[in-house]
DRENDRENZA-734931 format. One record per residue (C-alpha): residue number from 1; x, y, z; chain. Coordinates in nm, 4 decimals. Layout:
{pos=NUM; u=X; v=Y; w=Z; unit=A} .
...
***
This chain:
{pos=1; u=9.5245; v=11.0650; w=10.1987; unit=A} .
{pos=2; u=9.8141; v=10.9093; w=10.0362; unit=A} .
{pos=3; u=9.8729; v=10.6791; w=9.7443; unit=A} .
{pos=4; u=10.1084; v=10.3835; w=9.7466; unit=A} .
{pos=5; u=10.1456; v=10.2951; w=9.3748; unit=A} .
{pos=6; u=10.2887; v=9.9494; w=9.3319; unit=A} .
{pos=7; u=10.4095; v=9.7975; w=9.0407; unit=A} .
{pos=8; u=10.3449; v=9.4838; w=8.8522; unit=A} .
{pos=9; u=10.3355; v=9.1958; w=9.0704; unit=A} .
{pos=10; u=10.3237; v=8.8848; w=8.9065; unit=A} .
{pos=11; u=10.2180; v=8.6452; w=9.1388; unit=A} .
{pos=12; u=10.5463; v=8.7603; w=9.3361; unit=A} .
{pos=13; u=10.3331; v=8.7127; w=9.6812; unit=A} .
{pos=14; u=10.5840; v=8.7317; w=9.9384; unit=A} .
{pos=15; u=10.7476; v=9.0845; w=9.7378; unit=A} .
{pos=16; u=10.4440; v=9.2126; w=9.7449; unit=A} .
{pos=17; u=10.3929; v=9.1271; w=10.1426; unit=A} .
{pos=18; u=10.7610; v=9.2248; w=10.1832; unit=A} .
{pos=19; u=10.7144; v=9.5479; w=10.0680; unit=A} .
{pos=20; u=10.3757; v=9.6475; w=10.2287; unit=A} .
{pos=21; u=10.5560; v=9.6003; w=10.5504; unit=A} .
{pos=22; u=10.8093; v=9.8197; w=10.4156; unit=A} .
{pos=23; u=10.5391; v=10.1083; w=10.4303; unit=A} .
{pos=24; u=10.3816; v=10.0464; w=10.7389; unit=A} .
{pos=25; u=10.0855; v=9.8224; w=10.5933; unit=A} .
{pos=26; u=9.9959; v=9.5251; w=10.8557; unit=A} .
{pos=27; u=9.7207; v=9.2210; w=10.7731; unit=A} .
{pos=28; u=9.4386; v=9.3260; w=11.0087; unit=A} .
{pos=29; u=9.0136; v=9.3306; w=10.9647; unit=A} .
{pos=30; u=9.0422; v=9.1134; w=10.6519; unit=A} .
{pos=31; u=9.3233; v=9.2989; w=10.4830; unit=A} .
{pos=32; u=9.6292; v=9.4515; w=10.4391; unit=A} .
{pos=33; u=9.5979; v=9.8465; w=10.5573; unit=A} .
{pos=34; u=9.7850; v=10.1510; w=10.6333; unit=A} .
{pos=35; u=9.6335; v=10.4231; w=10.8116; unit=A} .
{pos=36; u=9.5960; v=10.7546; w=10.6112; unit=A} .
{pos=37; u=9.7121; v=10.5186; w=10.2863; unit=A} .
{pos=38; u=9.5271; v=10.3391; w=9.9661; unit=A} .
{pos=39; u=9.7722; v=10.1213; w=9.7374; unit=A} .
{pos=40; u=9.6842; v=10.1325; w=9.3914; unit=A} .
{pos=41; u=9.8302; v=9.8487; w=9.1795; unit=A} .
{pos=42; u=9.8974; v=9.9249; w=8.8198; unit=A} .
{pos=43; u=9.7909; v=9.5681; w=8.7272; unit=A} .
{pos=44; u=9.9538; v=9.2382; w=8.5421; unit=A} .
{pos=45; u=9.8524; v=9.0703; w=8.9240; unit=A} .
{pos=46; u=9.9112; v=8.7605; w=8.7864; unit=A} .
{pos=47; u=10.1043; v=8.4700; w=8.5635; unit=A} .
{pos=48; u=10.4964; v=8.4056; w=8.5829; unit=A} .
{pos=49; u=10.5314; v=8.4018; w=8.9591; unit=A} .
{pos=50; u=10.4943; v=8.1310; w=9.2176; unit=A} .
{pos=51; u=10.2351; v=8.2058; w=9.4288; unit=A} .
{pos=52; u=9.9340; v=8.3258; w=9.1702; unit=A} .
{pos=53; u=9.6348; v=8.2694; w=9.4140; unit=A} .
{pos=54; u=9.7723; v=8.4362; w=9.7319; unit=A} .
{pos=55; u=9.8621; v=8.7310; w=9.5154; unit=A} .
{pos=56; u=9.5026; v=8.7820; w=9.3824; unit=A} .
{pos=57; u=9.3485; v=8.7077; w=9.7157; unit=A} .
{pos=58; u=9.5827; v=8.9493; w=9.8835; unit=A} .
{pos=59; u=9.5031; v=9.2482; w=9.6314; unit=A} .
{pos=60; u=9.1015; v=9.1330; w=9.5827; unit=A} .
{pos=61; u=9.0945; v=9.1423; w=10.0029; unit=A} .
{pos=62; u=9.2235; v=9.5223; w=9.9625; unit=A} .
{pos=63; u=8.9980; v=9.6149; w=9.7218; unit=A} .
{pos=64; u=8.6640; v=9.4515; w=9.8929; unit=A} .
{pos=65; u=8.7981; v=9.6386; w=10.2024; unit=A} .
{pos=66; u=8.8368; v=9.9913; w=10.0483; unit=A} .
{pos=67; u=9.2411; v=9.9799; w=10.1021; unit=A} .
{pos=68; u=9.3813; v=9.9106; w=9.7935; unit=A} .
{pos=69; u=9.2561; v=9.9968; w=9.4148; unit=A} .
{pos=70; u=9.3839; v=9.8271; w=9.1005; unit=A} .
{pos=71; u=9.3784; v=9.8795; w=8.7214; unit=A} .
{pos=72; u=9.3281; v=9.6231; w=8.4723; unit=A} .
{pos=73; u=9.7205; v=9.5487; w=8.2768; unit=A} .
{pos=74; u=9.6917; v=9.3265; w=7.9818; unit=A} .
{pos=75; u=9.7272; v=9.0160; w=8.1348; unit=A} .
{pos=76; u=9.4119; v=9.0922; w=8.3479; unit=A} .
{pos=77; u=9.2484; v=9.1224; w=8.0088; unit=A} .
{pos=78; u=9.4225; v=8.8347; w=7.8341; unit=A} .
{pos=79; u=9.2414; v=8.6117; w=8.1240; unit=A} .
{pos=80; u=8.9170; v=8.7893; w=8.0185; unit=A} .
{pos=81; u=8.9741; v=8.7004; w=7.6615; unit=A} .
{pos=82; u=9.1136; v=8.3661; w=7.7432; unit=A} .
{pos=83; u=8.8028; v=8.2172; w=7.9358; unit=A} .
{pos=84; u=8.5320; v=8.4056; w=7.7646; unit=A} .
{pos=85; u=8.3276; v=8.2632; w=7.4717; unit=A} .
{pos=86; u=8.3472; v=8.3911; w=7.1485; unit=A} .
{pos=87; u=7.9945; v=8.4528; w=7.0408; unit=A} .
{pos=88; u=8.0620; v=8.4628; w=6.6935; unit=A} .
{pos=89; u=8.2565; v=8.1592; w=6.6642; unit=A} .
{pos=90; u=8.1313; v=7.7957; w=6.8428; unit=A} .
{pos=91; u=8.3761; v=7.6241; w=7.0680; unit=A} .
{pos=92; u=8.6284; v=7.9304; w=7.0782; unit=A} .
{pos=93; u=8.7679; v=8.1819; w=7.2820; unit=A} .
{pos=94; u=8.8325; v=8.5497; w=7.2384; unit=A} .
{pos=95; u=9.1751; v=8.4678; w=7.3140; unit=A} .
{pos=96; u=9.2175; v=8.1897; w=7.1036; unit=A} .
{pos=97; u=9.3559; v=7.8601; w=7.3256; unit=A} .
{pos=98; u=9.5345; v=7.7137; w=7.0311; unit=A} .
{pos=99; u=9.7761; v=7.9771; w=6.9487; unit=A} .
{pos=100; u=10.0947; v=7.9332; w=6.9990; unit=A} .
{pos=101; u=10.2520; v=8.1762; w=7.2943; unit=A} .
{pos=102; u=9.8954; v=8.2357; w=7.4565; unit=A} .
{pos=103; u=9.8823; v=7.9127; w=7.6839; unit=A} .
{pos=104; u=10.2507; v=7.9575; w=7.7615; unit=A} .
{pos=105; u=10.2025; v=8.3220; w=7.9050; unit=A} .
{pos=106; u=9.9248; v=8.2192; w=8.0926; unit=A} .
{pos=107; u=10.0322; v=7.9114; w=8.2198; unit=A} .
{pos=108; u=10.1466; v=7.9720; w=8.6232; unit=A} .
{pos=109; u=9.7467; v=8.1187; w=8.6237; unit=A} .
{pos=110; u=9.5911; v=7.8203; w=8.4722; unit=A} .
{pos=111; u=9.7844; v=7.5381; w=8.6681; unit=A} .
{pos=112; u=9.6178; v=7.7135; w=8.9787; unit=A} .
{pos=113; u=9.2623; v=7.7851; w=8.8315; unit=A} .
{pos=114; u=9.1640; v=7.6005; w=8.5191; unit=A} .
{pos=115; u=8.8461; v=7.4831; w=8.5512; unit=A} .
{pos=116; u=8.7057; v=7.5731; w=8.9095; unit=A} .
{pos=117; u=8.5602; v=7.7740; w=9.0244; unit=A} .
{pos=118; u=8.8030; v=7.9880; w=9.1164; unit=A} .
{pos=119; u=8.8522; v=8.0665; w=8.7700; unit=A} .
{pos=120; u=8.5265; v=8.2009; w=8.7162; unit=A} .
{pos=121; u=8.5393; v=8.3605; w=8.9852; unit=A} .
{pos=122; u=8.9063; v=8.5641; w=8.9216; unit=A} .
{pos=123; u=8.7757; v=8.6535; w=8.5929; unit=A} .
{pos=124; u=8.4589; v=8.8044; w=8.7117; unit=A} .
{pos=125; u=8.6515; v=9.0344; w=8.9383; unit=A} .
{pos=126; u=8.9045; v=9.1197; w=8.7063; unit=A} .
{pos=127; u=8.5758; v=9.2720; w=8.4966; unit=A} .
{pos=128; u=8.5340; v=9.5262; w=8.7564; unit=A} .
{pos=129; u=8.8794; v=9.6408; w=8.6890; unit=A} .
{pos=130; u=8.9115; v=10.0477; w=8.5495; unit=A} .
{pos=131; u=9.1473; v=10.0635; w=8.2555; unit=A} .
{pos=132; u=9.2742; v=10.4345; w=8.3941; unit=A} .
{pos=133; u=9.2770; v=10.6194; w=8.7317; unit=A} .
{pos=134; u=9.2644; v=10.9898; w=8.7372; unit=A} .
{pos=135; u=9.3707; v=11.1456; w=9.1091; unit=A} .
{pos=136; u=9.3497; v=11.5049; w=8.9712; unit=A} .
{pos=137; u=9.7527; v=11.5534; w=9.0657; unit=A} .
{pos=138; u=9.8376; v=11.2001; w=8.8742; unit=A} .
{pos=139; u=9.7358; v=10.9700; w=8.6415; unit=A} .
{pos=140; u=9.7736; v=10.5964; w=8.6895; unit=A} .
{pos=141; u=9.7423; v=10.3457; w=8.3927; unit=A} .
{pos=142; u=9.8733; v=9.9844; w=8.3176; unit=A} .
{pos=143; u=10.1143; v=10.1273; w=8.0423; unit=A} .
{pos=144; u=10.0222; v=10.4178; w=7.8515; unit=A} .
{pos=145; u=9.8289; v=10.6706; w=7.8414; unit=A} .
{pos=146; u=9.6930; v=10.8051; w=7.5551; unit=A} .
{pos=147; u=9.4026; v=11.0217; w=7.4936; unit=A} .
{pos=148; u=9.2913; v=10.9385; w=7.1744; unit=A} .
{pos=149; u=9.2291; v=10.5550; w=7.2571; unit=A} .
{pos=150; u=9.0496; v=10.6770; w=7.5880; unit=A} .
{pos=151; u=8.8406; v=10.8730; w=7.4231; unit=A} .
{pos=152; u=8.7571; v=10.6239; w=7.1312; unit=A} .
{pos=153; u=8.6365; v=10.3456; w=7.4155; unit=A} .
{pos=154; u=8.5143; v=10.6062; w=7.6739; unit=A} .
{pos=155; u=8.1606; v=10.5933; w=7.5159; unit=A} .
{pos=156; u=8.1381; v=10.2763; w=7.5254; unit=A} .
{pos=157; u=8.2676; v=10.2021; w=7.8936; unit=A} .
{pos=158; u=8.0444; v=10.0557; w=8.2148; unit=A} .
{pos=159; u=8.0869; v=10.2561; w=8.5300; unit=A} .
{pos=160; u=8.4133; v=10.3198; w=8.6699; unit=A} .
{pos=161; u=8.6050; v=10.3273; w=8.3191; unit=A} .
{pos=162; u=8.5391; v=9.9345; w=8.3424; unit=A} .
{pos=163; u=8.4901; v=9.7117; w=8.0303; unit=A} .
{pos=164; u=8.0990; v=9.5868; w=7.9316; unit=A} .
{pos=165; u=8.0767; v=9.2532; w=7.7909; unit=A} .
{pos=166; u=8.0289; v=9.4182; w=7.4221; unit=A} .
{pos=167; u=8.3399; v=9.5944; w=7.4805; unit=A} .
{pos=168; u=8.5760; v=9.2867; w=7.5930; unit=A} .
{pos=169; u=8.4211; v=9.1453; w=7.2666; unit=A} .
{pos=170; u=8.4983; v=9.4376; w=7.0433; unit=A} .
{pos=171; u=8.8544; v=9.4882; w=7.1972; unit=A} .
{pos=172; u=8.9067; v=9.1103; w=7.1215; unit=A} .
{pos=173; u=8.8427; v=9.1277; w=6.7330; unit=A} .
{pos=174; u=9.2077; v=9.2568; w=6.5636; unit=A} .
{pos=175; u=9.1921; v=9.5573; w=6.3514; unit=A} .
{pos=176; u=8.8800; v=9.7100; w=6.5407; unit=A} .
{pos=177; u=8.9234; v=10.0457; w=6.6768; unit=A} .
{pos=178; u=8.8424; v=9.9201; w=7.0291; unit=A} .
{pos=179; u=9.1582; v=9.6589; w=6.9910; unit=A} .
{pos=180; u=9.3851; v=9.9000; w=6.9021; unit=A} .
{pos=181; u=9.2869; v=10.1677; w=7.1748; unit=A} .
{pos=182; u=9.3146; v=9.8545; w=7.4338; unit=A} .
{pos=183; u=9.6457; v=9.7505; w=7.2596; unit=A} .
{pos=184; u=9.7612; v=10.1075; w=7.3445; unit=A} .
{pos=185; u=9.6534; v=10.1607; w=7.6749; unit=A} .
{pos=186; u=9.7306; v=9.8164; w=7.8580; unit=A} .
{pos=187; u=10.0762; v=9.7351; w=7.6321; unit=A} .
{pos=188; u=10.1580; v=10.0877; w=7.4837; unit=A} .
{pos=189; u=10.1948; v=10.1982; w=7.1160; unit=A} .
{pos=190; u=10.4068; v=9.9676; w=6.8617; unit=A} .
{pos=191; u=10.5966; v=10.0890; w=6.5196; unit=A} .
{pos=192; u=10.6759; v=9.8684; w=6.2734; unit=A} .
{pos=193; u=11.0568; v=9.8613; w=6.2278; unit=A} .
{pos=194; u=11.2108; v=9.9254; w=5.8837; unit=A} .
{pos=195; u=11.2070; v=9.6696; w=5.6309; unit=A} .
{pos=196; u=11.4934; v=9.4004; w=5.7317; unit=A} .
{pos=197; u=11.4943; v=9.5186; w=6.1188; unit=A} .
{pos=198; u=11.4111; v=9.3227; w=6.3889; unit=A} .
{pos=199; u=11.4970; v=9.2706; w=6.7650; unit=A} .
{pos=200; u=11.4738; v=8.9493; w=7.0184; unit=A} .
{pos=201; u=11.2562; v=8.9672; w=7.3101; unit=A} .
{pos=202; u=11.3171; v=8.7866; w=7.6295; unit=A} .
{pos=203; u=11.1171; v=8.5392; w=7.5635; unit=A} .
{pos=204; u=11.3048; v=8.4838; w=7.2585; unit=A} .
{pos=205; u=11.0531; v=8.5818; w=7.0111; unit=A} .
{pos=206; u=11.1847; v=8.7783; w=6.7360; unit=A} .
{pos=207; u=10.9439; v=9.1222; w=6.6744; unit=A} .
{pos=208; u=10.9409; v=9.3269; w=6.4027; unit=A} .
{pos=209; u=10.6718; v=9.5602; w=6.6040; unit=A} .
{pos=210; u=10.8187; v=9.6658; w=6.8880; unit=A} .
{pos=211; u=10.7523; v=9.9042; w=7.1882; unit=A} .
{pos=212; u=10.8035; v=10.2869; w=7.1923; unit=A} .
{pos=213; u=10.9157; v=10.5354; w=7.4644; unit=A} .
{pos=214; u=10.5803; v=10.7472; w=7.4456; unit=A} .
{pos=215; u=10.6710; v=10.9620; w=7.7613; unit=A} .
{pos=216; u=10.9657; v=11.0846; w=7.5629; unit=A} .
{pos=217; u=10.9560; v=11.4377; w=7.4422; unit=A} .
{pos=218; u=11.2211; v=11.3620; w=7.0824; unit=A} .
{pos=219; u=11.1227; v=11.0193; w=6.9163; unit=A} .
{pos=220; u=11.2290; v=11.1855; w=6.6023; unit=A} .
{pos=221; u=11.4672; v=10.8454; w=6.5153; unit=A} .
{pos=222; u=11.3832; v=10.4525; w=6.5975; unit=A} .
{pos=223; u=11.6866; v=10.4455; w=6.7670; unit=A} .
{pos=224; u=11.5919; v=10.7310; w=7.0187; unit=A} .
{pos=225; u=11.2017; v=10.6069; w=7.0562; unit=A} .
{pos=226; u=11.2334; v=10.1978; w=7.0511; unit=A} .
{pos=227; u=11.2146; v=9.9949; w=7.4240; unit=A} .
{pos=228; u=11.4621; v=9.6668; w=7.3233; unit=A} .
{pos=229; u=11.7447; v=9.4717; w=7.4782; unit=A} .
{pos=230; u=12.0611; v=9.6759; w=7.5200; unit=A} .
{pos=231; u=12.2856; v=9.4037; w=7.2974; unit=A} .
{pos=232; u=11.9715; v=9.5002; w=7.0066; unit=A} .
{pos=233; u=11.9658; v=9.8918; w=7.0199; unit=A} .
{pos=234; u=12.2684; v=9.8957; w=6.7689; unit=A} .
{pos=235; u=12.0927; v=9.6964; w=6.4861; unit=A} .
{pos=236; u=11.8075; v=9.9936; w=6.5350; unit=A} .
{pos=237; u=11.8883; v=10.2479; w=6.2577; unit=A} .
{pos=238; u=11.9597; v=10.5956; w=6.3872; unit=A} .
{pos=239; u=11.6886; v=10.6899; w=6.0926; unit=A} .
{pos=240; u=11.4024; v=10.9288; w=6.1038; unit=A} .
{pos=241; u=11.0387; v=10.8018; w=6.2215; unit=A} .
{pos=242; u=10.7324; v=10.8247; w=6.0357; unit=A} .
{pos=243; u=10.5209; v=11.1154; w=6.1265; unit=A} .
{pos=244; u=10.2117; v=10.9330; w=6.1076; unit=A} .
{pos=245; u=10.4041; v=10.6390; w=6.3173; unit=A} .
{pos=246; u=10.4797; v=10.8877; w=6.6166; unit=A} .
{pos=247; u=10.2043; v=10.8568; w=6.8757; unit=A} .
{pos=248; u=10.0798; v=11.1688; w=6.9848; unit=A} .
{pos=249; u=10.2825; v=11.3468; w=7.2579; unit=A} .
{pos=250; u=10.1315; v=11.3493; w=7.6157; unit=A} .
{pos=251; u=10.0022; v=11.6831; w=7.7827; unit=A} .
{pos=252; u=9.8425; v=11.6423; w=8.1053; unit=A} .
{pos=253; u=9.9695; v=11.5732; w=8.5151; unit=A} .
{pos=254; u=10.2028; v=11.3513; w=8.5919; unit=A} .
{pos=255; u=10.1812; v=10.9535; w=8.5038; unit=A} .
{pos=256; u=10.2975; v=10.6256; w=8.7111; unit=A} .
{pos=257; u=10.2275; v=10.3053; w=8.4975; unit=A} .
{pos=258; u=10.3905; v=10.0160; w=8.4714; unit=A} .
{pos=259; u=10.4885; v=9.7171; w=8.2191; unit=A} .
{pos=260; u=10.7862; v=9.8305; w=8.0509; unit=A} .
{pos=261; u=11.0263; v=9.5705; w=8.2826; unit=A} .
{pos=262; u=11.2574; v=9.8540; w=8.3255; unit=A} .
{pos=263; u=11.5849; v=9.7612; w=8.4965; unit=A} .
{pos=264; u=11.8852; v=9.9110; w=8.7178; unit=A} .
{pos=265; u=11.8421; v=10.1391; w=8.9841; unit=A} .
{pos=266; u=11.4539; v=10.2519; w=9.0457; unit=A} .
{pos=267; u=11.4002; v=10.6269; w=8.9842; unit=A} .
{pos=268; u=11.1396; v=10.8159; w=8.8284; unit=A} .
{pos=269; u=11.1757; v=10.9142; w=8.4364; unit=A} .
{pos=270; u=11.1001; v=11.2402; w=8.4740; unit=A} .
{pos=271; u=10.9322; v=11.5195; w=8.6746; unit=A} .
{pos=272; u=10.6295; v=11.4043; w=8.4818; unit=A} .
{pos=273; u=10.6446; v=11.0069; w=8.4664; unit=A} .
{pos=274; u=10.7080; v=10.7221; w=8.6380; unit=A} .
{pos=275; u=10.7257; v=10.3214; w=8.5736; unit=A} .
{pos=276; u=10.7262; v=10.1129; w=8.8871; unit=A} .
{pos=277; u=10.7856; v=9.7508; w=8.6491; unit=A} .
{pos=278; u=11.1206; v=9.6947; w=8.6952; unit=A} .
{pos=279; u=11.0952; v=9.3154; w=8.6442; unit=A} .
{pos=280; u=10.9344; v=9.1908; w=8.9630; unit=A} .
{pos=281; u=10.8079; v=8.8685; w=8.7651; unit=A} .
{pos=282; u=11.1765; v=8.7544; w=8.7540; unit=A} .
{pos=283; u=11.4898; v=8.8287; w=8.9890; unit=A} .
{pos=284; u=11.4289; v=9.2220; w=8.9809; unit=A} .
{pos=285; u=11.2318; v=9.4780; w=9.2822; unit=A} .
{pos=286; u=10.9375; v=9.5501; w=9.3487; unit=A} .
{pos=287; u=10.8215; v=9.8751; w=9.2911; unit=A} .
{pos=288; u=10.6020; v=10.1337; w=9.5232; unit=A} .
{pos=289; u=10.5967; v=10.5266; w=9.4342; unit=A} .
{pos=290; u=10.4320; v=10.6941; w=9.7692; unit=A} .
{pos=291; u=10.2439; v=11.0076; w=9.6046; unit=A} .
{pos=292; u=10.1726; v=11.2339; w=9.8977; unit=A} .
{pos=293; u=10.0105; v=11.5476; w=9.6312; unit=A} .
{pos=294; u=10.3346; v=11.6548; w=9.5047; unit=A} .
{pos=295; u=10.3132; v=11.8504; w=9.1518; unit=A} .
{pos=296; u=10.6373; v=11.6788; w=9.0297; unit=A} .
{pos=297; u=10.7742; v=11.3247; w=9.0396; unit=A} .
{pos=298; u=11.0687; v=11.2441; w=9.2473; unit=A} .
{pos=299; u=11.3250; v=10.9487; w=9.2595; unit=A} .
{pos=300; u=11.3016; v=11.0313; w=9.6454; unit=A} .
{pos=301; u=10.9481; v=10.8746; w=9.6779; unit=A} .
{pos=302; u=11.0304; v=10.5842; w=9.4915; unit=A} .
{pos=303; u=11.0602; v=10.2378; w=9.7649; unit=A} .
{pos=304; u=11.0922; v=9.8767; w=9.6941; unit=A} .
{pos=305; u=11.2279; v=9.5172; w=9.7919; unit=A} .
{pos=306; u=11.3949; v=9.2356; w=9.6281; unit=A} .
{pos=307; u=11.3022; v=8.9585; w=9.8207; unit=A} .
***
């Protein structure tokens, strides 16, 4: 059997039918399949892109039919959050509606969905979502995978390495243990920049937390381990890193994950990772890496489509 690991989506509907062609997948029986072939989608299914229900009915029709598998990205669990109660405070939401950004991101969802049924519906099935996929050979997570925050929720975890309803609560509730492991599995780990630092996003938000290249072996300097716009890397000081701000480095088989909006020409990172996110949700590919057993990663079994 072999695994057709496809990068964030986005709503991107006719990419994503574009480049299951591409491999040899046809719409047959209720879904799209490939003999001898499972896709596995590394999540973020939905919001930015134009077509945000024939994207989720496309992957959900896989995984009903045993073709296709999917982990849950963050903004699988930022729908969770957004249309789920909060129990502790009346008329809220884990992911509180009135703060400014979380509508926004979620908008191209909620034009589709907001209040049908539908809704309910998406967010029930994004529930049965794993947070991780272990093949043995590879690993496949939304964005980073770090043992310390799987073990700290494992415990806790419904069948499958899904969320339980006390979990999605707990993971909502910043500054709990269970946020930051689910911070640092479906976004990655964050430093806080030096005092007076700070880059711009591309949605224009200025951060003085920003992303960090985790699969990297040296992140001894912010300049070598920050993820930022090229025309910001400059204003990152070539200074050394906190020890206790370095996550801890990764020692296990190979990973493909995705989020990271990584640009240019796809290609694997290393022998040992992969991201398959290079921007999708705007003008960029999307992303497949066929794994067929191999030990090491290889730019060679990386495919995808523009349009």
């Amino acid at each position: 059997m072999g695994f057709d690991i496809i990068g964030d989506v986005h709503g991107q509907y006719d990419k994503l039918t574009a480049v299951l062609k591409s491999m040899g997948y046809s719409y047959s029986g209720g879904a799209w399949r490939c003999a001898g072939r499972t896709a596995i989608f590394v999540g973020d299914l939905i919001d930015r892109g134009p077509k945000q229900l024939e994207t989720l009915n496309l992957v959900q029709g896989m995984v009903d039919a045993g073709t296709a598998r999917c982990v849950m990205g963050n903004h699988e669990f930022n729908a969770i959050a957004w249309n789920t109660p909060d129990p502790d405070h009346d008329g809220e939401y884990l992911r509180p509606h009135g703060r400014p950004g979380n509508r926004r991101q979620h908008q191209a969802f909620l034009d589709v969905v907001e209040n049908t049924d539908r809704h309910t519906a998406a967010v029930a099935w994004f529930k049965t979502l794993p947070l991780w996929i272990d093949l043995g050979g590879v690993r496949v997570i939304h964005a980073c995978w770090h043992q310390a925050s799987i073990d700290e929720l494992h415990p806790d975890l419904g069948a499958d390495n899904t969320l339980t309803d006390e979990l999605i609560v707990a993971s909502s509730r910043e500054g709990s243990r269970a946020h930051t492991a689910i911070e640092t599995l479906c976004k990655g780990p964050e430093v806080k920049l030096p005092k007076g630092t700070s880059i711009v996003d591309g949605e224009g938000k200025v951060r003085t937390e920003v992303r960090v290249r985790w699969w990297c072996d040296d992140l001894s300097t912010y300049r070598k381990a920050v993820i930022g716009p090229p025309a910001d890397m400059e204003a990152i000081p070539d200074a050394p890193m906190p020890r206790d701000a370095l996550p801890s480095r990764y020692d296990g088989p190979p990973v493909i994950f995705g989020h990271y909006w990584f640009t240019g020409v796809p290609q694997v990172i290393s022998s040992r990772f992969a991201c398959v996110d290079f921007s999708a949700a705007m003008d960029g590919p999307l992303v497949c890496y066929r794994w067929d057993g191999e030990p090491e990663l290889s730019s060679q079994k990386m495919t995808w489509v523009r349009s």
